[in-house]
Backbone bond lengths (Angstrom), bond angles and torsions (degrees), N, CA, C in turn:
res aa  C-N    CA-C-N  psi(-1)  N-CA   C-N-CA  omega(-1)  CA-C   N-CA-C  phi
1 X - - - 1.470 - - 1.529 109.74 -
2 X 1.028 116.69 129.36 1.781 130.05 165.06 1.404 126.94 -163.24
3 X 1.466 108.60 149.33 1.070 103.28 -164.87 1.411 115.21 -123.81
4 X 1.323 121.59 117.81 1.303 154.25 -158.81 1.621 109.95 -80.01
5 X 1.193 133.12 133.25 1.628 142.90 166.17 1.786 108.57 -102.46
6 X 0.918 112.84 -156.41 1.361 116.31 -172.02 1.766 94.02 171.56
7 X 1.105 112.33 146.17 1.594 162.67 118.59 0.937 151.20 149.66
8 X 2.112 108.26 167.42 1.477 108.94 -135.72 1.914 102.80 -134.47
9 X 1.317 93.72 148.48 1.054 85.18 167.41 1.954 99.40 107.82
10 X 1.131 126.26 -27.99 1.545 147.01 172.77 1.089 154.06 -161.37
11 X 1.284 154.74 163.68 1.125 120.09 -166.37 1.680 131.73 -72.96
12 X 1.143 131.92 -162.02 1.122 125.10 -168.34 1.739 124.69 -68.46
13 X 1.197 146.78 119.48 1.560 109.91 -177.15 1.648 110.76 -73.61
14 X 0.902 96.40 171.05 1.580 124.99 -161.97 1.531 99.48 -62.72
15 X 1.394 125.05 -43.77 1.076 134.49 -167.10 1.522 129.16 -61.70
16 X 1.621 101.63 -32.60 1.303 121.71 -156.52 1.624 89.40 -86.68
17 X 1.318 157.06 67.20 1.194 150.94 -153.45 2.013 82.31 -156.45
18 X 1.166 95.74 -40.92 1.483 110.73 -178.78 1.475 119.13 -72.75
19 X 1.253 105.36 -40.49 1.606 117.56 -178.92 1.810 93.38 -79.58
20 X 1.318 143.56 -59.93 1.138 148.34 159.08 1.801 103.01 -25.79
21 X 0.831 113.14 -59.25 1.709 113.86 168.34 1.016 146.12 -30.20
22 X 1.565 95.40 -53.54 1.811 112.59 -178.74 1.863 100.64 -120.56
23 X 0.946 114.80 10.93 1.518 114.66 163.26 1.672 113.16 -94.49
24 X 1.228 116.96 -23.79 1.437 130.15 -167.80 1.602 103.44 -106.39
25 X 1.606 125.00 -15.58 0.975 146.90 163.68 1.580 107.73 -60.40
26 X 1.360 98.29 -62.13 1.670 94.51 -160.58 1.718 89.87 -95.29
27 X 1.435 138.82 -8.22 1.323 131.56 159.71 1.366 140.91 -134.33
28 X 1.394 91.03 67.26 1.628 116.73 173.07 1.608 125.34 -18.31
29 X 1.420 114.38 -40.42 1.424 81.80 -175.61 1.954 78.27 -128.79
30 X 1.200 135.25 51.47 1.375 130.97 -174.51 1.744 98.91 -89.94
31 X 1.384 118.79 145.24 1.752 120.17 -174.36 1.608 89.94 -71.33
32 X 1.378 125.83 114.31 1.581 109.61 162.48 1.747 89.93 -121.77
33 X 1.641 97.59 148.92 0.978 115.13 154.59 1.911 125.04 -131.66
34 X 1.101 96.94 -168.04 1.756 108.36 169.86 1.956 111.18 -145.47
35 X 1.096 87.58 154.84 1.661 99.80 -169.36 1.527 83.51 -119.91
36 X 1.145 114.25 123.74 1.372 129.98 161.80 1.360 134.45 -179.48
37 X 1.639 128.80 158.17 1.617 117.44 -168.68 1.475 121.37 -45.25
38 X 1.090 144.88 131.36 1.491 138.84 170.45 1.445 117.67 -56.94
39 X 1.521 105.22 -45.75 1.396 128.82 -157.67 1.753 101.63 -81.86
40 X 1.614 113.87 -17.88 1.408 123.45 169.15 1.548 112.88 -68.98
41 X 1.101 106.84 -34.65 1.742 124.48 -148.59 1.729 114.33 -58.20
42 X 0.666 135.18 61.80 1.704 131.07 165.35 1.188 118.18 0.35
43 X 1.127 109.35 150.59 1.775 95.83 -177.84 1.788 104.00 -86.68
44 X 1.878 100.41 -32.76 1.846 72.81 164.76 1.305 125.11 -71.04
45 X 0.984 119.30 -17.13 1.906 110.60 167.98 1.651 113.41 -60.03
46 X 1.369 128.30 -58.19 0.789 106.81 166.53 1.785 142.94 -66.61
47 X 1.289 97.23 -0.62 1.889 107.40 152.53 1.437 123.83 -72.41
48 X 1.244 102.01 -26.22 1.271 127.92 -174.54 2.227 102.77 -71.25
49 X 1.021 95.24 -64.25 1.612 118.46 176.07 1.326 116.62 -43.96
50 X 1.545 102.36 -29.27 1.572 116.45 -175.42 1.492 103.31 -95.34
51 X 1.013 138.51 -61.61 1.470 170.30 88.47 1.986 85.62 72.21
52 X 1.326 84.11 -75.67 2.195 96.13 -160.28 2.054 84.83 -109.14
53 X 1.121 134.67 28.20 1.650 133.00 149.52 1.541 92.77 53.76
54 X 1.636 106.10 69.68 1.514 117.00 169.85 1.385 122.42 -119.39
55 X 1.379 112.49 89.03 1.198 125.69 -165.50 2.121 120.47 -51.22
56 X 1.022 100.11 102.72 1.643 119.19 176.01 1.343 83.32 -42.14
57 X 1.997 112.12 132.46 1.054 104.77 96.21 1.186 136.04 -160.58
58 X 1.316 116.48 151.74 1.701 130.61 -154.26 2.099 108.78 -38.07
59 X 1.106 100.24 103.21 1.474 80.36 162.70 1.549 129.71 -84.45
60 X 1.215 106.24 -6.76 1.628 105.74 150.99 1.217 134.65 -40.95
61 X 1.510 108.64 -34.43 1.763 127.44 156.35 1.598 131.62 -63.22
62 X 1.278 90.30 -15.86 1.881 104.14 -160.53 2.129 91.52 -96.73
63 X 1.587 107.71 -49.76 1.351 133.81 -132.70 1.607 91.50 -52.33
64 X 1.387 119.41 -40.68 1.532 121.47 -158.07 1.819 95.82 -81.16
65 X 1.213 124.84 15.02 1.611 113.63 169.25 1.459 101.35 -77.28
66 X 1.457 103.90 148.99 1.757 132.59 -170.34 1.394 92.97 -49.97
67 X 1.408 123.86 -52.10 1.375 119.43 -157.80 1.578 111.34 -88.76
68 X 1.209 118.83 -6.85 1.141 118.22 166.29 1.633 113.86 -83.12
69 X 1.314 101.16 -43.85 1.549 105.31 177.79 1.643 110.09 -60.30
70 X 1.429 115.26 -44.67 1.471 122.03 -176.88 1.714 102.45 -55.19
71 X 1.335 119.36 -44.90 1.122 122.91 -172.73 1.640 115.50 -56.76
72 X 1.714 100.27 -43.96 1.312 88.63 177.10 1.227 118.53 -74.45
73 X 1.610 127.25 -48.33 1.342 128.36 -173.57 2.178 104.82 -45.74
74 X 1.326 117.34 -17.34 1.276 106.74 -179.01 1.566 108.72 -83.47
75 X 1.525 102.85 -54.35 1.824 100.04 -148.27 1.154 91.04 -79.91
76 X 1.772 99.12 155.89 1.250 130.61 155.52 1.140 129.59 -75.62
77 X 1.182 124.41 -3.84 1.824 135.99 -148.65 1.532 90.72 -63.66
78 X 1.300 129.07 -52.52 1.414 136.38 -156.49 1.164 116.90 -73.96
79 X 2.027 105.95 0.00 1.935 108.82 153.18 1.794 120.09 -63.38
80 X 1.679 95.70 -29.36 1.496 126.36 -153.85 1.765 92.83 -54.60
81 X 1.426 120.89 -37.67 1.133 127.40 -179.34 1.446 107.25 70.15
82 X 1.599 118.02 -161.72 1.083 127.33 -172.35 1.599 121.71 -83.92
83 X 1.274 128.19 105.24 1.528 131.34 174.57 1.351 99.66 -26.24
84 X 1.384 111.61 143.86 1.662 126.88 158.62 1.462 102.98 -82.82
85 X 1.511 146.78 85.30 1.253 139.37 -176.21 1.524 101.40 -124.32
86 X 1.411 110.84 -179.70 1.346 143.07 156.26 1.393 121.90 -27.09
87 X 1.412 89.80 -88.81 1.668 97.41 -175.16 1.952 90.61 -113.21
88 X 1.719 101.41 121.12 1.291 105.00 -177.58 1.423 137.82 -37.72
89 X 1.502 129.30 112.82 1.553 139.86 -169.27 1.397 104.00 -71.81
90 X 1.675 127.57 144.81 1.482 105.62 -163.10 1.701 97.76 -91.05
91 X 0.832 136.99 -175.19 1.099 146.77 170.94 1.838 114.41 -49.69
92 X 1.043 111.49 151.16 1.652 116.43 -173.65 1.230 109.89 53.28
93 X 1.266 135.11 40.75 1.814 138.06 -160.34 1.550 106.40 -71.96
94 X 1.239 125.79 -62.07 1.250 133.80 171.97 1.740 108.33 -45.90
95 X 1.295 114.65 -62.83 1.174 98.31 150.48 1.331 161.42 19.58
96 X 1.363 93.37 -95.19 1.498 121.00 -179.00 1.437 109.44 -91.02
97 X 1.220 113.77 -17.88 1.723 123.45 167.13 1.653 97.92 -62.66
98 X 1.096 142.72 -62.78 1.726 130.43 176.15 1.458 100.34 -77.62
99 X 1.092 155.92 -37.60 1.603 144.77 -143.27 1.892 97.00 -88.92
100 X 1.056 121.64 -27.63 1.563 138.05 171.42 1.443 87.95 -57.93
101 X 1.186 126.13 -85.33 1.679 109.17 -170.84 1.557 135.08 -52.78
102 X 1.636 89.57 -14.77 1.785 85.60 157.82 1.383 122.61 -110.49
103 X 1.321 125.31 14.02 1.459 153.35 141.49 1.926 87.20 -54.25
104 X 0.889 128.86 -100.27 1.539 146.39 161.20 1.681 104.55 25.09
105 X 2.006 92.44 -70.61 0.889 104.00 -166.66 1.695 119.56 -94.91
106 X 1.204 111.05 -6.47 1.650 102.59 156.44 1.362 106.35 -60.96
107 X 0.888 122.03 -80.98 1.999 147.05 168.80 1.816 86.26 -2.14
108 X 1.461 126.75 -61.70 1.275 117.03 -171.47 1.592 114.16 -79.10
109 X 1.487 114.42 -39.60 1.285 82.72 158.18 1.433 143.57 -88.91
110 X 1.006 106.01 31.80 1.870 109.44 179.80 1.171 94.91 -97.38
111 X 1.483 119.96 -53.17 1.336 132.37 -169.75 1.797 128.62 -61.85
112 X 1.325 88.33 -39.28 1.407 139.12 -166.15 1.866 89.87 22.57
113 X 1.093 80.74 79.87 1.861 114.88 158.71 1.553 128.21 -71.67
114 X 0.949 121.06 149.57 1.681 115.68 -178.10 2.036 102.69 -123.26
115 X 1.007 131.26 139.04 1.337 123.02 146.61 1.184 96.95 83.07
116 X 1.886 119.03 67.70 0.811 103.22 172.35 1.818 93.52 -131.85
117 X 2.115 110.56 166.44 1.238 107.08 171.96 1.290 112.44 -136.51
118 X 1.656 102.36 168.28 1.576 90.99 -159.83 1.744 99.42 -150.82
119 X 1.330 114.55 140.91 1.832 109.66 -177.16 1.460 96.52 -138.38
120 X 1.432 93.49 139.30 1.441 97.35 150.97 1.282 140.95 -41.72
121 X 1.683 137.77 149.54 1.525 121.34 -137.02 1.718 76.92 -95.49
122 X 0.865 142.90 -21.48 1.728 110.93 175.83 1.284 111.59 -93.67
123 X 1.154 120.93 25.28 1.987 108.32 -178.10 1.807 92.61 -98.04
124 X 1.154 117.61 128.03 1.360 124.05 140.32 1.081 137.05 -38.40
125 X 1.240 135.77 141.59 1.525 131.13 148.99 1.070 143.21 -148.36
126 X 2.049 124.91 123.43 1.426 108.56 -118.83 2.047 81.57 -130.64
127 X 1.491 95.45 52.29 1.578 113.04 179.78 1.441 116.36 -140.80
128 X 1.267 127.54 119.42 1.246 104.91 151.86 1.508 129.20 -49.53
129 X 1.558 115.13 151.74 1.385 106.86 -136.80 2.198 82.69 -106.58
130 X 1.423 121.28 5.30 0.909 88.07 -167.64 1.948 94.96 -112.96
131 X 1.264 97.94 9.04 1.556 126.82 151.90 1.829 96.34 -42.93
132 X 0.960 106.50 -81.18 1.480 117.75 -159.06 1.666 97.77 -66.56
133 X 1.581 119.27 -31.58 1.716 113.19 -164.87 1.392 69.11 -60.87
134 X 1.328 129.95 -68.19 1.800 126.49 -139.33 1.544 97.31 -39.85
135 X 1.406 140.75 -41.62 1.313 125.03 -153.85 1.715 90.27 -89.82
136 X 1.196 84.58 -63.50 2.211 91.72 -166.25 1.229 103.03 -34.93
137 X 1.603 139.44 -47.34 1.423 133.26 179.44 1.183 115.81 -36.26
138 X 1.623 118.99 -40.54 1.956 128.27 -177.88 1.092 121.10 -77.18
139 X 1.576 95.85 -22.61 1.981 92.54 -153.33 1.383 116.32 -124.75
140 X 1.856 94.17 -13.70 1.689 114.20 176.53 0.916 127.39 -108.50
141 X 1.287 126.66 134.23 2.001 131.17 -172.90 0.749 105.26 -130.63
142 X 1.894 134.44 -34.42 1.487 123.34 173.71 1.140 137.63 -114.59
143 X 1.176 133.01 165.20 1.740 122.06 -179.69 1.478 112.05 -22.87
144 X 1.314 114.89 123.38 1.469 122.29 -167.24 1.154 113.31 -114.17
145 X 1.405 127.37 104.54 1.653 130.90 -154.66 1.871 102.26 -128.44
146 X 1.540 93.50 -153.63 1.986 90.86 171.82 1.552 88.46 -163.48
147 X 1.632 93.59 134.01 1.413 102.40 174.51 1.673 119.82 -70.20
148 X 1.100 112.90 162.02 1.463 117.32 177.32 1.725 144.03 -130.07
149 X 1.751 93.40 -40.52 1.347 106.43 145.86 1.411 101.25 -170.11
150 X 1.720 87.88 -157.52 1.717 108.23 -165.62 1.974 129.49 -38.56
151 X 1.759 81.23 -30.12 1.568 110.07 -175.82 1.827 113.48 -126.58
152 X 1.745 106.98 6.94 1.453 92.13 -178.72 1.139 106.03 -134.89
153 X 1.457 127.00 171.87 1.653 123.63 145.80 1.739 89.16 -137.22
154 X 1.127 114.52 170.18 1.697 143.85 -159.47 1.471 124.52 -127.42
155 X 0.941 110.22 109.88 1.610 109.62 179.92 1.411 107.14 -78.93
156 X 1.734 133.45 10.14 1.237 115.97 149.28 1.373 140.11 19.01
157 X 1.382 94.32 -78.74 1.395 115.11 -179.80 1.588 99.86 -152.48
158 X 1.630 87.04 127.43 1.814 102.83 -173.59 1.595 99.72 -131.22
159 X 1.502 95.17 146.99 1.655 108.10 160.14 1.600 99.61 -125.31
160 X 1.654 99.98 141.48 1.376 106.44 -178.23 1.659 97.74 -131.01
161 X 1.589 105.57 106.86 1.286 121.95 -158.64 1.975 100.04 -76.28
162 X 1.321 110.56 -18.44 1.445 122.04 -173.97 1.345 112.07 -160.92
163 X 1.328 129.26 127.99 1.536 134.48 164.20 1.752 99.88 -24.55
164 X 1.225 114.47 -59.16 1.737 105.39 -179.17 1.118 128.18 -42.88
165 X 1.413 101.24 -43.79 1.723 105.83 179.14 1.521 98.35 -50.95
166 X 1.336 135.56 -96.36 1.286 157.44 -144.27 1.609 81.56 -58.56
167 X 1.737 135.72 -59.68 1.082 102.88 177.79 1.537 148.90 -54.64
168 X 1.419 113.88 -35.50 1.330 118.08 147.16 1.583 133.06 -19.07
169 X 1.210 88.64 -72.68 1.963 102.45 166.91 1.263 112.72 -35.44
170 X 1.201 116.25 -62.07 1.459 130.23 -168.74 1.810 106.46 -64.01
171 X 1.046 127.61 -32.44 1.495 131.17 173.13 1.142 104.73 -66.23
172 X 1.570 114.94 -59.23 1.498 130.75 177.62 1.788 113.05 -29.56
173 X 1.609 96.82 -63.50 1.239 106.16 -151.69 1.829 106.31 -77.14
174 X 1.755 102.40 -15.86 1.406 100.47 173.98 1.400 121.73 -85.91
175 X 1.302 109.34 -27.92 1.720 118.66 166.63 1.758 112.07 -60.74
176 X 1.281 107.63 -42.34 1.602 104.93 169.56 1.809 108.68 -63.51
177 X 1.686 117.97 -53.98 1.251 111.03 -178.38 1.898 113.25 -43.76
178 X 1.423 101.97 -24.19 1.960 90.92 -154.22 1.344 96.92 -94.05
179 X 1.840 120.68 22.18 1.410 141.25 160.86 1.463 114.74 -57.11
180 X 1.610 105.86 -44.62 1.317 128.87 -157.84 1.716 119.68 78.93
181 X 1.648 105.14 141.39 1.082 108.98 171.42 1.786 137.34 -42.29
182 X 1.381 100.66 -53.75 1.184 103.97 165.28 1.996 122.68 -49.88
183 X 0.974 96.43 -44.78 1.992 104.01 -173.19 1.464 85.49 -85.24
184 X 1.347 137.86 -14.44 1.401 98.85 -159.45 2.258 96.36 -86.28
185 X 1.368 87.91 -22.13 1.631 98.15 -171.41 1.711 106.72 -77.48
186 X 1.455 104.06 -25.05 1.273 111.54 169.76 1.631 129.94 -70.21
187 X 1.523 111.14 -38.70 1.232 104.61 170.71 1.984 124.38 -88.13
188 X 1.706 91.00 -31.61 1.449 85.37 -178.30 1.600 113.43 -105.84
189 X 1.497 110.33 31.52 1.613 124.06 176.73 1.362 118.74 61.20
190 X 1.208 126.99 22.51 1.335 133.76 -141.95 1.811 83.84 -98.37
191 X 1.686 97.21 143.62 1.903 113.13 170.47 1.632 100.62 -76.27
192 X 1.291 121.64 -65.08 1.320 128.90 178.85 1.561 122.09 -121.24
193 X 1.282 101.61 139.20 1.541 105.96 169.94 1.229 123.90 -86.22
194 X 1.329 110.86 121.06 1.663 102.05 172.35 1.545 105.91 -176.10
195 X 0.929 129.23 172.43 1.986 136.51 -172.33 1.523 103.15 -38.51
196 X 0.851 107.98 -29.38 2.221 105.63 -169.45 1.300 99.41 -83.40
197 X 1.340 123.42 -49.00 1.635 131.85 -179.76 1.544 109.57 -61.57
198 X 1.217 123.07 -55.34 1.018 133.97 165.01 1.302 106.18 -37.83
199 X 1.574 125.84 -81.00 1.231 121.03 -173.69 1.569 137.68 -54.28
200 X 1.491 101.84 5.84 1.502 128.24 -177.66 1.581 103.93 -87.35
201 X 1.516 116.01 -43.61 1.031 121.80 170.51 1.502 133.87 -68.69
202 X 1.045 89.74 -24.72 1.749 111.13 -173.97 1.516 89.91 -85.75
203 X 1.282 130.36 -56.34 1.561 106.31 -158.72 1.582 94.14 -67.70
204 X 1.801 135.92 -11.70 1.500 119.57 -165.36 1.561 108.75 -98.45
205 X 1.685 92.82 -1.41 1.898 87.51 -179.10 1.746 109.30 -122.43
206 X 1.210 97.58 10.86 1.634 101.25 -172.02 1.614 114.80 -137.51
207 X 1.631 111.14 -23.21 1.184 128.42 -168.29 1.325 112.76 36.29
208 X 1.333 122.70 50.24 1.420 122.01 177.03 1.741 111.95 -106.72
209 X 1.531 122.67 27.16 1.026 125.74 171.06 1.610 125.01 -106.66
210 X 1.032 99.70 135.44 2.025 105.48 174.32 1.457 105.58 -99.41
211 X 1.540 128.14 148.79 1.379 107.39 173.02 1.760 101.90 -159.81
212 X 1.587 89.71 121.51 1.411 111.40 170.53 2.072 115.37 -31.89
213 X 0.947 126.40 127.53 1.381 134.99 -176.08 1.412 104.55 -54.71
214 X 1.368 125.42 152.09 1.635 130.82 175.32 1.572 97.65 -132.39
215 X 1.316 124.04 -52.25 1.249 137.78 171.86 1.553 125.69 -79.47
216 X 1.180 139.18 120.68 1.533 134.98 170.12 1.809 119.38 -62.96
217 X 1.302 118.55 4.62 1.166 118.87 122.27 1.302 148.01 -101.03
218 X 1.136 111.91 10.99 1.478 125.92 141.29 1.895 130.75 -21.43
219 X 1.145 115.06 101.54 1.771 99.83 -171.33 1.524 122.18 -60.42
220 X 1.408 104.17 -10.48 1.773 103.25 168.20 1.631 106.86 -112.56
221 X 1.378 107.33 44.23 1.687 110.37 141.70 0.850 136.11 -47.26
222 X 1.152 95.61 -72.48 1.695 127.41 -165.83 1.146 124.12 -50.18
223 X 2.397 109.23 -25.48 1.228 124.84 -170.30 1.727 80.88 -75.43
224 X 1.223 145.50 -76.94 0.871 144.06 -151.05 1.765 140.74 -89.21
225 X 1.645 95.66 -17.97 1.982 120.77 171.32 1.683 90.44 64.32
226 X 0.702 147.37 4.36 1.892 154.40 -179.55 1.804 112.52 -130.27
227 X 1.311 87.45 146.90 1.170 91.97 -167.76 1.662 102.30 -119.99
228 X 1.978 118.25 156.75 1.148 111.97 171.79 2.090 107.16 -119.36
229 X 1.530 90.61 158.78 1.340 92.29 -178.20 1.940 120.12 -85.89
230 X 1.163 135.07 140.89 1.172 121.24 -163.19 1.679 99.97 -99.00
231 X 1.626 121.78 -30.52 0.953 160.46 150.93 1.292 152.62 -174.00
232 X 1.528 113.81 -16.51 1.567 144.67 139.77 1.561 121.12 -0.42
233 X 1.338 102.59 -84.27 1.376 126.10 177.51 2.099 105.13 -38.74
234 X 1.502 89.24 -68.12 1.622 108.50 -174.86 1.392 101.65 -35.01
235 X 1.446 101.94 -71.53 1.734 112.38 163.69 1.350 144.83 -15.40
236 X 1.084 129.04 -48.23 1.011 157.51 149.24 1.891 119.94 -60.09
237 X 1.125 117.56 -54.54 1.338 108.58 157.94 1.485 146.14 -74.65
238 X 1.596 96.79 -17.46 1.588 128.37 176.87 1.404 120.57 -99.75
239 X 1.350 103.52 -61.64 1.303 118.43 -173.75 1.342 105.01 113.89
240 X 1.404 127.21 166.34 1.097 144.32 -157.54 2.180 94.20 -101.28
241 X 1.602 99.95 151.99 1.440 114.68 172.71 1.219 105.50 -68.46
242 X 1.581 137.61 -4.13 1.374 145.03 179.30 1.536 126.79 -85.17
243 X 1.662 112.45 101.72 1.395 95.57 169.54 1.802 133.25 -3.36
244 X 1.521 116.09 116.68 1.559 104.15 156.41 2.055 94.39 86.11
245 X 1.153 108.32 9.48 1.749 92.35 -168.56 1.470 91.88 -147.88
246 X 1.480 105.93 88.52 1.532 130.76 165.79 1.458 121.99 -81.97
247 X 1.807 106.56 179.76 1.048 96.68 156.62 1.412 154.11 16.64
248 X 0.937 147.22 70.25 1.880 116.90 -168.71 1.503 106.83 122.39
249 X 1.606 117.53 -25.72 1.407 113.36 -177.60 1.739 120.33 -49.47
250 X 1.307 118.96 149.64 0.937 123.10 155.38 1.443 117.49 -158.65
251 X 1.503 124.18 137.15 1.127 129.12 -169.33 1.666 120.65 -88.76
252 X 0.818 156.33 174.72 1.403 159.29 179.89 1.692 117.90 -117.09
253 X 1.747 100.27 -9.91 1.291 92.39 -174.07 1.637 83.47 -110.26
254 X 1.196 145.23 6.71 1.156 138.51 158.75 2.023 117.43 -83.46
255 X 1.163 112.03 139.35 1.286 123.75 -174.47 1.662 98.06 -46.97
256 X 1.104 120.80 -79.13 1.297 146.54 -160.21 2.201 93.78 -62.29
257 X 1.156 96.25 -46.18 1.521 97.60 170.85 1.546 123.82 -65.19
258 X 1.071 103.44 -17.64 1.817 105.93 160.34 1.174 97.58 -78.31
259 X 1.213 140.13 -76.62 1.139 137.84 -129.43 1.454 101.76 -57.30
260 X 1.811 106.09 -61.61 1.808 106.89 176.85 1.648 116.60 -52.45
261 X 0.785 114.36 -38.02 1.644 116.53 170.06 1.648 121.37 -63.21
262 X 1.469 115.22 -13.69 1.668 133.26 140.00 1.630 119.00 -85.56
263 X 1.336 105.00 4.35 1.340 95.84 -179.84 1.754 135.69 74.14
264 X 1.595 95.41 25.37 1.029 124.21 172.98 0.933 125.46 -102.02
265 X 1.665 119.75 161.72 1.596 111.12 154.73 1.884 124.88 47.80
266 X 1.582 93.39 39.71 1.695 111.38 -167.93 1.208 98.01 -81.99
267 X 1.373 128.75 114.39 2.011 123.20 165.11 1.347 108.21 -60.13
268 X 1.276 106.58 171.16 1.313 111.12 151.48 1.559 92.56 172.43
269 X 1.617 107.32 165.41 1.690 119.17 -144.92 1.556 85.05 -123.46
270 X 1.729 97.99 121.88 1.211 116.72 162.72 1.250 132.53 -61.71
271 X 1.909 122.48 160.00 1.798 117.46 174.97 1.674 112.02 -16.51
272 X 1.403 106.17 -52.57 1.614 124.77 -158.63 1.629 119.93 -57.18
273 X 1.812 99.91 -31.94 1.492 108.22 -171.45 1.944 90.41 106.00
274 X 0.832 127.00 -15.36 1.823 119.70 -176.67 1.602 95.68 -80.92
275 X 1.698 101.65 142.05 1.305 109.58 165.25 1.663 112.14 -80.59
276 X 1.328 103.82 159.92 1.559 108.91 161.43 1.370 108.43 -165.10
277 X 1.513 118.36 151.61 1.266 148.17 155.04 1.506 132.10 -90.69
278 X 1.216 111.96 83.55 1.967 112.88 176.46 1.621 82.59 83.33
279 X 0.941 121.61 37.28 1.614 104.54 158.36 1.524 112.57 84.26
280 X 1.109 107.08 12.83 1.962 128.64 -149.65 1.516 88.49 -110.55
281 X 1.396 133.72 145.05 1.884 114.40 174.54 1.671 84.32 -103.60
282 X 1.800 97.77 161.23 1.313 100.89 162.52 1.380 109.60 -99.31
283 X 1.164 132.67 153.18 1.200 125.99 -175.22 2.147 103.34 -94.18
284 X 0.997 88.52 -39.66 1.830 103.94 172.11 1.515 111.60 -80.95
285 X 1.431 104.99 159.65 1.858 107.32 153.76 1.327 96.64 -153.98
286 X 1.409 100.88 110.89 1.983 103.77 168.63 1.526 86.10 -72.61
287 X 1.453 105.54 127.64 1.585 114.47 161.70 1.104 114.46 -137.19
288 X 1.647 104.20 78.34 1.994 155.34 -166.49 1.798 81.80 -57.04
289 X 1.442 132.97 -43.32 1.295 114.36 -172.52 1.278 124.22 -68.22
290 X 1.652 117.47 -19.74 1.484 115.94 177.44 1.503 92.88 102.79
291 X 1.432 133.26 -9.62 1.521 111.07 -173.70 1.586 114.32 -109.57
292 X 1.495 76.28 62.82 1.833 75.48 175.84 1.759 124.67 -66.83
293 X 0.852 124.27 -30.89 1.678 119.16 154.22 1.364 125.92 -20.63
294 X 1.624 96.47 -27.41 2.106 105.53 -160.46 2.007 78.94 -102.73
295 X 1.011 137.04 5.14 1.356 124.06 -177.27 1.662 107.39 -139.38
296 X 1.320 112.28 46.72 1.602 108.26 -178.38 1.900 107.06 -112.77
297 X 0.983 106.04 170.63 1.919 97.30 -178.08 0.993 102.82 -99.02
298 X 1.478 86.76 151.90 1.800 100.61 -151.17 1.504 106.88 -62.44
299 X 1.684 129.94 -18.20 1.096 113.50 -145.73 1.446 107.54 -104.42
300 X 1.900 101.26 4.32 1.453 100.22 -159.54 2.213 103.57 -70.54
């Protein structure tokens, strides 16, 4: 079991010093690493790496796999340019949001590793992580993601029970890219193209997805009585990386964003610094604003 970071393409953001913090906090001696450029790396990042025992490694080593190369010669994402946000997106953002999972997936097959998990650099997590291996080992076999809405699911927070799983996806999602953007929004109605949309499709034409609970009616509750955030939750207590959209947001085209906008399913962060819903803990916090500092436990 280990648990893997990712990113590519620049240096580290600023933020993730925090996520390195309270992951190494609540799992002291757990293998974590990060996949990312060497030649990007700051020297405070790499103090940083040493700092919370975050094992480098070079994606300069990984970069020349077929499927990484295939990936680039396809997508377009890297017209998408730089997001107009909050706290500045680095360059190629859209990007490097799918090219990280095939970063991921060289790394698994070289390695060819079993049981491994992986979150986006602003999601929290206020669990030991081998808490959660204990359940996913029984109950999970496939790429293990969290839905999000009408048109997405989120690699947030992933378990990749086998290099196959995650490799699959990655074939999947490049045979759909060499569709083209235009047809791909055209046939399956999609607003934007990119890894979440994609992966919406894939769990409805392949059913090769497992997915961590967001809702307490959710049918894989029960494996766990806790719930994770896909980005919703984060949202709502933070605010969104989007100009003008604080605190309090919630969307309608997000699952979890209906619900609070009915007055449901409202988070909010206990004495401790832990989130929870109805008394429910989250085990995640997408904190989409970048201020993860304002969401760490209190005691670290």
């Amino acid at each position: 079991m280990k648990f893997i970071f990712t990113h590519v393409n620049s240096d580290l953001p600023e933020y993730i010093q925090y996520n390195f913090k309270q992951i190494r906090y609540l799992n002291p001696n757990l293998p974590i690493a990060i996949i990312c450029h060497n030649k990007y790396l700051s020297q405070q990042n790499r103090q940083l790496l040493q700092q919370y025992n975050i094992e480098l490694i070079k994606y300069e080593d990984l970069e020349e796999d077929d499927l990484v190369q295939d990936f680039r010669k396809v997508s377009w994402y890297k017209a998408w340019g730089i997001p107009n946000t909050q706290y500045p997106s680095p360059p190629d953002f859209v990007q490097g949001t799918t090219e990280r999972l095939y970063a991921l997936n060289a790394y698994l097959l070289k390695t060819k590793i079993n049981d491994i998990f992986h979150s986006e650099n602003d999601v929290l997590c206020y669990i030991p992580i081998v808490n959660i291996y204990n359940i996913v080992k029984d109950c999970f076999t496939k790429l293990s993601i969290t839905k999000m809405g009408n048109q997405d699911h989120t690699f947030s927070f992933v378990y990749i029970p086998t290099p196959k799983t995650l490799y699959d996806f990655c074939v999947y999602n490049l045979e759909k890219m060499k569709l083209g953007d235009q047809h791909l929004r055209r046939i399956y109605h999609m607003d934007m193209v990119h890894e979440m949309s994609i992966a919406k499709i894939y769990e409805e034409e392949t059913n090769q997805l497992d997915f961590f609970p967001i809702l307490k009616t959710d049918n894989t509750f029960s494996f766990f009585n806790s719930l994770f955030d896909p980005a919703s939750y984060g949202q709502y207590l933070g605010g969104t990386n989007n100009h003008g959209l604080g605190p309090g947001y919630a969307g309608a085209h997000h699952i979890i964003g209906r619900e609070i906008l009915n007055n449901r399913h409202i988070p909010y962060i206990s004495t401790n610094g832990t989130p929870y819903v109805e008394n429910i803990k989250l085990n995640t916090l997408h904190v989409h604003s970048k201020q993860l500092q304002n969401f760490l436990l209190k005691d670290i």
